[in-house]
PAZA-168995 format. One record per residue: residue in three letters; x, y, z of N, C-alpha, C in turn. Coordinates in steps of 0.02 Angstrom, whole numbers, plus 50000, padded with zeros to 5 digits. Example, Ala and Ser with C-alpha at 12.3 -4.5 7.8 and 13.67 -1.06 7.14 Angstrom:
BEGIN
Ala506604971650390506154977550390506604983550390/Ser506424988850354506844994750357506455000250394/
END
This chain:
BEGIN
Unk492575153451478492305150651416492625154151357/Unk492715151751287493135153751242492475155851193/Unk492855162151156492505164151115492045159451062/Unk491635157251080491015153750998490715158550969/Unk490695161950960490335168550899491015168850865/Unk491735169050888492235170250827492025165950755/Unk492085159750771492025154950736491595151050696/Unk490785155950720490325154550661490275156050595/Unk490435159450574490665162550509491465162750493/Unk491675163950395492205166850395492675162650414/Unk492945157550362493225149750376494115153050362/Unk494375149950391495045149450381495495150350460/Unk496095150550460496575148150512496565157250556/Unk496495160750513496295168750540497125172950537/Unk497665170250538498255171450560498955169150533/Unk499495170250509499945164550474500435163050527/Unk500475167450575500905163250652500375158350645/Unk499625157850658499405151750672499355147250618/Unk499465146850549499575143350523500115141250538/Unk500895146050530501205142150562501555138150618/Unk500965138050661500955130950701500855126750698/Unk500165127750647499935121650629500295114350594/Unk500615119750516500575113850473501255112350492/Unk501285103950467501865101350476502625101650483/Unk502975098750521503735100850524504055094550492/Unk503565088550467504175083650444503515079850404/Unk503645084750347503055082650295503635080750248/Unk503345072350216503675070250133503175068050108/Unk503055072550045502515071249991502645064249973/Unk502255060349961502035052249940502175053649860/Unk501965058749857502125058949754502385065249720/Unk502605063149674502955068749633502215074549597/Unk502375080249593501955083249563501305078749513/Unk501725079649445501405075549402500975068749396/Unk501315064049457500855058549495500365060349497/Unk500285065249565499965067849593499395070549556/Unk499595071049516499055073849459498685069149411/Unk499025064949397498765056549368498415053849429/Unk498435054549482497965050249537497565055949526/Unk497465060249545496955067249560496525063349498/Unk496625064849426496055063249378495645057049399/Unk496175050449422495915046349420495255047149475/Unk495475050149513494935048949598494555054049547/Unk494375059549525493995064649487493475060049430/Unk493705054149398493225051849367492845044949406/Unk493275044649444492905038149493492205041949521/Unk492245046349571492095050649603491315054749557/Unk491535056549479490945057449448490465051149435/Unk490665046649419490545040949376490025036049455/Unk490415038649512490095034649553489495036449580/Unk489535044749590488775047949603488465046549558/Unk488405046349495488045046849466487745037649458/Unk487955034549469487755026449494487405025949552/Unk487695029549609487385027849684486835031449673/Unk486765038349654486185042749683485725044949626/Unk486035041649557485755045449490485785051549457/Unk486205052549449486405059149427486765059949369/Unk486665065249320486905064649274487115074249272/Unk487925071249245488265078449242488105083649184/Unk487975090549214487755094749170488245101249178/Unk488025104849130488415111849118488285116149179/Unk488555121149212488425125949262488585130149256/Unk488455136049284488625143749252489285146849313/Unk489705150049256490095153849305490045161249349/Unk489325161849297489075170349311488425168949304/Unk488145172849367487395172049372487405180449380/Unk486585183749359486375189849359486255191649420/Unk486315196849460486295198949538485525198049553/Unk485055200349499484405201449516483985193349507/Unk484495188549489483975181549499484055179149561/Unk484455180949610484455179549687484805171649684/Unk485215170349626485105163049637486135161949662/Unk486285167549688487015164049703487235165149773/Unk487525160549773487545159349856487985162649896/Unk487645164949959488035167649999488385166050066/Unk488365159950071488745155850116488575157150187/Unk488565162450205488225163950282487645168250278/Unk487555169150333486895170550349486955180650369/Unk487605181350380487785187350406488075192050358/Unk488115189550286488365195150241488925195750249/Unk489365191250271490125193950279490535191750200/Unk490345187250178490725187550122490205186350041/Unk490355192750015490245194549957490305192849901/Unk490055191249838490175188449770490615195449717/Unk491185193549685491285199949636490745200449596/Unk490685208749595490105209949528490295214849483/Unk490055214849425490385216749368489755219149331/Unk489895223549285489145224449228489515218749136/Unk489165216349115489515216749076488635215148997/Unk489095215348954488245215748892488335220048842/Unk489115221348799489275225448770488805229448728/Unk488455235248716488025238948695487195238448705/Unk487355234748772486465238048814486435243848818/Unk485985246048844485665252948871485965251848961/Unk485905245948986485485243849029486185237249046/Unk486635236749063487145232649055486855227749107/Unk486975219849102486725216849155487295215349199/Unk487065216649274487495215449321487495209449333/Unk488215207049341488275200749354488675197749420/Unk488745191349431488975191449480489475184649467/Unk490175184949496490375177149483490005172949547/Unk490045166749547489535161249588489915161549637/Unk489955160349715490065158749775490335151549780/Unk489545148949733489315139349743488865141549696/Unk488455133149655487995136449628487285131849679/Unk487305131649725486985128749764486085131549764/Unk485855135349757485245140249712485155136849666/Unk485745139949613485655137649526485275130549510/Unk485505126849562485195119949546484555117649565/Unk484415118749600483845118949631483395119949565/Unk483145126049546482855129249463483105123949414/Unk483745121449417483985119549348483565111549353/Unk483425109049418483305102049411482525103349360/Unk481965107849366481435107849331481755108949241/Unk482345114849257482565116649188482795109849133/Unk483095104649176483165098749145482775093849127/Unk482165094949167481645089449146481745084249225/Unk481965084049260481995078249318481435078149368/Unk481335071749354480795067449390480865065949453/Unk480355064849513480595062349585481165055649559/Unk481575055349607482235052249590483105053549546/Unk482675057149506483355060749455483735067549490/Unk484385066449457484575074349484485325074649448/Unk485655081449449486015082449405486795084349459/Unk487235085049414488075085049470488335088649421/Unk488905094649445489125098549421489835097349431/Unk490245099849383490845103449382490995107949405/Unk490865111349461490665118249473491485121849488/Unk491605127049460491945132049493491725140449525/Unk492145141549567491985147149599492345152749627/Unk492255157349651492845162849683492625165949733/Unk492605163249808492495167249862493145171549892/Unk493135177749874493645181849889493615183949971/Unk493295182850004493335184250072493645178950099/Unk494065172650095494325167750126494895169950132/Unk495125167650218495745169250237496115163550194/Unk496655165050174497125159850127497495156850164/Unk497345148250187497845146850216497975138250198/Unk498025135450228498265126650203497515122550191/Unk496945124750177496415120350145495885126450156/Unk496125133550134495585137850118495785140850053/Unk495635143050002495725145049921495195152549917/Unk495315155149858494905161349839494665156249781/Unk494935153049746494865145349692494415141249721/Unk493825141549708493305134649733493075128249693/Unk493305123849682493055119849635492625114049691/Unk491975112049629491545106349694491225103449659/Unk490835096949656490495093949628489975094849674/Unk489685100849621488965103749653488415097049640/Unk487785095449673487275089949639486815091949674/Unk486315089849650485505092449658484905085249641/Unk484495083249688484255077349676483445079549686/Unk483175077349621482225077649666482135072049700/Unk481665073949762481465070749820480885069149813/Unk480355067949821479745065749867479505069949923/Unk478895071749933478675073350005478835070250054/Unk478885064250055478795057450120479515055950120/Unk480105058950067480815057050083481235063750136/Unk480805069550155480975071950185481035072150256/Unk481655066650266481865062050349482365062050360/Unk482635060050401483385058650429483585052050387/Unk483325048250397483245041250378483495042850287/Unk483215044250259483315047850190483925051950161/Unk484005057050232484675060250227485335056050246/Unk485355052150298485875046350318486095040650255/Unk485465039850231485515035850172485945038450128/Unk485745045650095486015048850044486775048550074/Unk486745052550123487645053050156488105046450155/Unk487765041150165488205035050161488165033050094/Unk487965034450040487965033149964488495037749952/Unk488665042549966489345048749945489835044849984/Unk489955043250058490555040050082490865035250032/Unk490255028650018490435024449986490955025049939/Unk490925032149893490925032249845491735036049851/Unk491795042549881492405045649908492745039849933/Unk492505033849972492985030350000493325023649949/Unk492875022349915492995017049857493655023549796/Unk493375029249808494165030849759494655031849803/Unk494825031349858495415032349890495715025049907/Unk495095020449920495465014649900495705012549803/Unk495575015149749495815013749706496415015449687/Unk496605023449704497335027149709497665022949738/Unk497455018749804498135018349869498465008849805/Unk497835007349772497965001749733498285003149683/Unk498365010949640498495011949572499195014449604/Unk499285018249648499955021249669500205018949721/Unk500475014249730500645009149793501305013949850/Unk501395019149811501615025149869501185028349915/Unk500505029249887500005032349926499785025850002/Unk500125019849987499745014750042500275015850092/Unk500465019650098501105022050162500665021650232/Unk501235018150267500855012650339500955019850380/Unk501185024750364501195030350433500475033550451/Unk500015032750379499445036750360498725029650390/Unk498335030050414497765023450435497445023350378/Unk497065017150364496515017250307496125022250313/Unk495755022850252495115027050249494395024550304/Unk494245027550343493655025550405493145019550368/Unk493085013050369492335014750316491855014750327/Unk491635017650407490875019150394490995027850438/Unk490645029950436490345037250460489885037650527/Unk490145041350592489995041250621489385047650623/Unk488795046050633488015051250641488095053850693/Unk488275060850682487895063550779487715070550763/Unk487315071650808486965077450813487345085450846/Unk487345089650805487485095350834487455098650890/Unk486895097450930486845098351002487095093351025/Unk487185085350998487425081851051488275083251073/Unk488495084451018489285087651011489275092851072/Unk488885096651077488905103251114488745101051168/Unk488495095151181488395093851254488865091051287/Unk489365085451246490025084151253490405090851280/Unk490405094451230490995099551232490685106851258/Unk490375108251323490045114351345490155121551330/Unk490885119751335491365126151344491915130451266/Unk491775123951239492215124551153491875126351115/Unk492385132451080492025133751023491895128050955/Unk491475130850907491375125550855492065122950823/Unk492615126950829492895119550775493335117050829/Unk493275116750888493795114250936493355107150928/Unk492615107750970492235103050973492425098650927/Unk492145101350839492325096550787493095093250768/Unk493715096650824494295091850808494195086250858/Unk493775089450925493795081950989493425078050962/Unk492805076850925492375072050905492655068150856/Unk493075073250802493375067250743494065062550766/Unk494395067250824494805061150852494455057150892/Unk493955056750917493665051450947493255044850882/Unk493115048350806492915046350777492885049750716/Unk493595048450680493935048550609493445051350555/Unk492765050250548492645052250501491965052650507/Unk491615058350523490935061150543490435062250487/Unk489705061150522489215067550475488855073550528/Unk489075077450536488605081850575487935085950563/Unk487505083250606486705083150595486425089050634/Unk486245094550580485835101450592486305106450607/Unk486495107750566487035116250566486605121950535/Unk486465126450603486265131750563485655133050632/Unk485205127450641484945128250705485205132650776/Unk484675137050795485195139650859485255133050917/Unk485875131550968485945126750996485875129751067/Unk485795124251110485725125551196485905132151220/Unk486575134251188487175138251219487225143751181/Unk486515144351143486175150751119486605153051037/Unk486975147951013487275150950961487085143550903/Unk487145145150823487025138950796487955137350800/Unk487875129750772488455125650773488845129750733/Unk488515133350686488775136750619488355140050577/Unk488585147950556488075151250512488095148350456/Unk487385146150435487045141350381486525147750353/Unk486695148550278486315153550243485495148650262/Unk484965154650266484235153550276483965150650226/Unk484115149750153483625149550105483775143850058/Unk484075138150078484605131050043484295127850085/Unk484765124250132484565119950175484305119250220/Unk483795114350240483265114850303483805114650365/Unk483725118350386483845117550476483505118950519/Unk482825120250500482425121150550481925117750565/Unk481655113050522481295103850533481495102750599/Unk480865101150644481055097150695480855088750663/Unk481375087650720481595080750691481595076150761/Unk481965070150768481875065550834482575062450824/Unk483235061250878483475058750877483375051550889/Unk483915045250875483765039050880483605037550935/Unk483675039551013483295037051066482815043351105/Unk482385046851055482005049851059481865055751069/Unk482475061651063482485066251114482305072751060/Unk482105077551054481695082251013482595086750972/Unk482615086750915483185089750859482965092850802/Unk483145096950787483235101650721483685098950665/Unk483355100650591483845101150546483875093950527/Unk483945092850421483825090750405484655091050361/Unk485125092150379485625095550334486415093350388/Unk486845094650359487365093250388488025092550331/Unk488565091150375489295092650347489405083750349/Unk490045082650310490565075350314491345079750332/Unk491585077550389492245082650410492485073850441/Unk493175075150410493705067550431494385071750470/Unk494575066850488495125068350520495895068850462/Unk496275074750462496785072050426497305071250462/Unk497695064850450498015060950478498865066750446/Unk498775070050387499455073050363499465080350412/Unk498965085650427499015090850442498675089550529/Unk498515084950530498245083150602497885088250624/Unk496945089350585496695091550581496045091650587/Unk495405094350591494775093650545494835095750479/Unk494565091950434494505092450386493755093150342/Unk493375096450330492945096150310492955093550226/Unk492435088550216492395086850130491935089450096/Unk491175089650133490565091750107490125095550143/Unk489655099750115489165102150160488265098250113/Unk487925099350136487445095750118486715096250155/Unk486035093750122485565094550140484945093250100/Unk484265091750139483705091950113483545097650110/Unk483255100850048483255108750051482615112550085/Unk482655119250088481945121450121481065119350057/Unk480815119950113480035120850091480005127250093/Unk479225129250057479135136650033478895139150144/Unk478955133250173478675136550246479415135850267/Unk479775131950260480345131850303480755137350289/Unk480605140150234481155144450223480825151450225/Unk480155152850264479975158450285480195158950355/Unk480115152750364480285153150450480965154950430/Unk481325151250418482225154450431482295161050404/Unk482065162850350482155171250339481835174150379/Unk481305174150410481215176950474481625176650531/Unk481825169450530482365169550595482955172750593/Unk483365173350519483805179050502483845185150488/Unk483015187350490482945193850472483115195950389/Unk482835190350350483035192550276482275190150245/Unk481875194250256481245191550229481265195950162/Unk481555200150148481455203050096481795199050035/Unk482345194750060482305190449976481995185949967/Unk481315187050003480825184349976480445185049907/Unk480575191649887480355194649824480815192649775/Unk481355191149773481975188849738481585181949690/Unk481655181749625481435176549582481635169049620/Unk482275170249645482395159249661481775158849702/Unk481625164749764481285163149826480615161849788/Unk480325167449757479715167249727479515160149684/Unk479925159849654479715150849643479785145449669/Unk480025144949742479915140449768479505142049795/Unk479075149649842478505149749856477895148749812/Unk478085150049747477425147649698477545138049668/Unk477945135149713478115129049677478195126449596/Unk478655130549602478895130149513479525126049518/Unk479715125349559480285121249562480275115649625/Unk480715109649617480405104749659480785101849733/Unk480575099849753480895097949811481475095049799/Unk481865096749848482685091649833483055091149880/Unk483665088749870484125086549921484775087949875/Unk485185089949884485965091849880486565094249924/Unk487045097749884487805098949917488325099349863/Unk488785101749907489185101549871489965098149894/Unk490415095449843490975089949879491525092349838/Unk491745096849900492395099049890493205095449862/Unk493135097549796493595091949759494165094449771/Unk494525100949783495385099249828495175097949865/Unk494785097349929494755096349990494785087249982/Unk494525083449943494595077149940495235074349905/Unk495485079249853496105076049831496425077249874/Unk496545081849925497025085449981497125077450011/Unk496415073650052496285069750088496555063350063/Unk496315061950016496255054449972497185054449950/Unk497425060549942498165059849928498595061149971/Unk498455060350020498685062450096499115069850086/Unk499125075350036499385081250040499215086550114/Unk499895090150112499635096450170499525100350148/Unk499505103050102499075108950076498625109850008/Unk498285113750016497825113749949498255114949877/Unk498425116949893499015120449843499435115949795/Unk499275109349827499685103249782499275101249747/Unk498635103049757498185098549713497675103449673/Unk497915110249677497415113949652497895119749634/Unk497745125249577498255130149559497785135849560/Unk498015142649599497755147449607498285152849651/Unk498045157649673498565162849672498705160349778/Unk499375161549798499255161649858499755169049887/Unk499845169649923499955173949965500805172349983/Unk501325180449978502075175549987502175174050070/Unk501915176850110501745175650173501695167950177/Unk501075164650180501025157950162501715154350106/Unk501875156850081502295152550026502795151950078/Unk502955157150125503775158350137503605153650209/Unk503195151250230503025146650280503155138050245/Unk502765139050192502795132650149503245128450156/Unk503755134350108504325132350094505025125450131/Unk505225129650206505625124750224505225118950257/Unk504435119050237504305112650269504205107750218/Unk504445109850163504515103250071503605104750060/Unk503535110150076502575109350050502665113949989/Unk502535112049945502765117549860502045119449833/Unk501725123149828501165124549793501285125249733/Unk500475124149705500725126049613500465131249606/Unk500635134649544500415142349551500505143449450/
END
């Protein structure tokens, strides 16, 4: 059996021999830089303009620095492996406030939906940028995070599968309606080597994957399932599964994964939360676009900090107000915008569609395969 604990945490290719195996040997970019950059806006305002139609949302300001002591920035796993930079800054305090740059602002929103005034139904979408410095740097991993963070109030009685499937197929719609507008605005991007965009999304459950695949670790599983079916949502990450490990470390204190729930022909499931991962047809890959979820209750998210052993940020202000219900139920995620221009523009690396520092290791791989990053 192959290592599955490597691969729960701590995203990237791990290696640049194994990157370069991966990425392509007979890659031709569909567009010139600058194109490339005129489609990118275009899919960028489709893409705002459409969440905020399908699901209601209206775009707001987000912070690039949150204070260490409001507990409200995210830490992506559950195991502490990767860290936020922190800094003091407050020129002539006594008392400088420590700060932290954001991970995600996946927390922040949560608070901000009361801070805005939103009603069951309303919810707000971000511009968000970010800097997770613990990512291995390789062809769709960045220290540069940009995402269209969003945050929606819910209902008591909308907290279902039924509710969450819904929401997830209102975002496809919407990712998939701008990749059909590019392939119409840039009639280079409709290149017959590349298949249409999937258009519907295949639902399956995290243990059911694992029952398929006994022996594979998590992202082997998730490349056999998306070649069997182009363009996924995977249901309950973060739950421990059969084979004693979760699909994936899922921070405790965001998204439910510990709701029992019922699959469609009846069989007892966890988790209220899940990923959209497509196949890319340029790097012949998994690709992940989004992560996502109905968020915890003030019980669900005792149980998971208990189950992680982090009950103490319980005392932490975000936790404390959702245990005193000061803030309201919701549903969000976040949608990784190179990861969709990467997709929607059939590019092999992040690097064409996003500018940030990379590594000459990676560059000097790049290079004779015509993959040019911007920098």
């Amino acid at each position: 059996m192959r290592d599955k604990k490597a691969d729960l945490a701590g995203p990237g290719v791990s290696t640049y021999e194994e990157v370069e195996k991966i990425l392509p040997d007979d890659y031709e970019p569909l567009q010139t830089p600058m194109n490339r950059m005129k489609a990118l806006y275009m899919i960028k305002d489709y893409i705002e303009k459409g969440l905020a139609e399908e699901l209601n949302l209206q775009m707001v300001q987000v912070p690039l620095i949150v204070s260490k002591e409001s507990g409200v920035n995210d830490y992506l796993d559950r195991d502490g492996s990767r860290t936020p930079i922190e800094f003091n800054c407050g020129l002539g305090l006594d008392e400088p406030i420590r700060a932290q740059i954001v991970q995600a602002a996946t927390k922040w929103k949560r608070p901000a939906l009361a801070q805005f005034g939103c009603e069951v139904g309303d919810g707000i979408n971000t511009d968000m940028r970010a800097v997770r410095k613990d990512y291995f740097l390789d062809h769709d991993h960045s220290s540069y995070v940009d995402q269209w963070d969003w945050e929606k109030v819910i209902a008591t009685e909308d907290r279902n599968l039924d509710y969450l499937k819904d929401t997830v197929r209102k975002i496809w719609k919407v990712i998939r309606g701008a990749g059909q507008l590019v392939r119409e605005e840039f009639p280079e991007l409709a290149n017959e080597q590349y298949p249409e965009i999937p258009e519907e999304l295949e639902f399956i459950h995290a243990e059911d994957i694992l029952a398929k695949y006994p022996d594979l670790p998590r992202k082997e599983r998730e490349t056999r399932i998306i070649q069997e079916y182009p363009a996924v949502f995977i249901i309950g990450i973060g739950w421990v599964l059969e084979d004693g490990y979760p699909h994936e470390m899922r921070a405790a204190d965001y998204d439910d994964w510990c709701t029992e729930t019922v699959s469609e022909d009846g069989r007892p499931m966890h988790g209220l939360n899940g990923d959209i991962l497509v196949w890319n047809p340029v790097t012949k890959r998994r690709h992940e676009l989004t992560s996502m979820g109905i968020r915890v209750t003030k019980e669900t998210m005792k149980k998971q900090l208990e189950i992680t052993g982090q009950e103490h940020f319980l005392e932490l202000p975000y936790h404390q107000a959702i245990l005193n219900d000061e803030i309201p139920l919701s549903i969000g995620g976040g949608i990784g915008q190179a990861r969709t221009y990467m997709y929607l523009l059939r590019t092999a690396h992040l690097g064409e569609v996003t500018v940030t520092v990379w590594p000459d290791e990676l560059k000097e791989i790049c290079e004779p395969r015509n993959i040019h990053v911007l920098e």
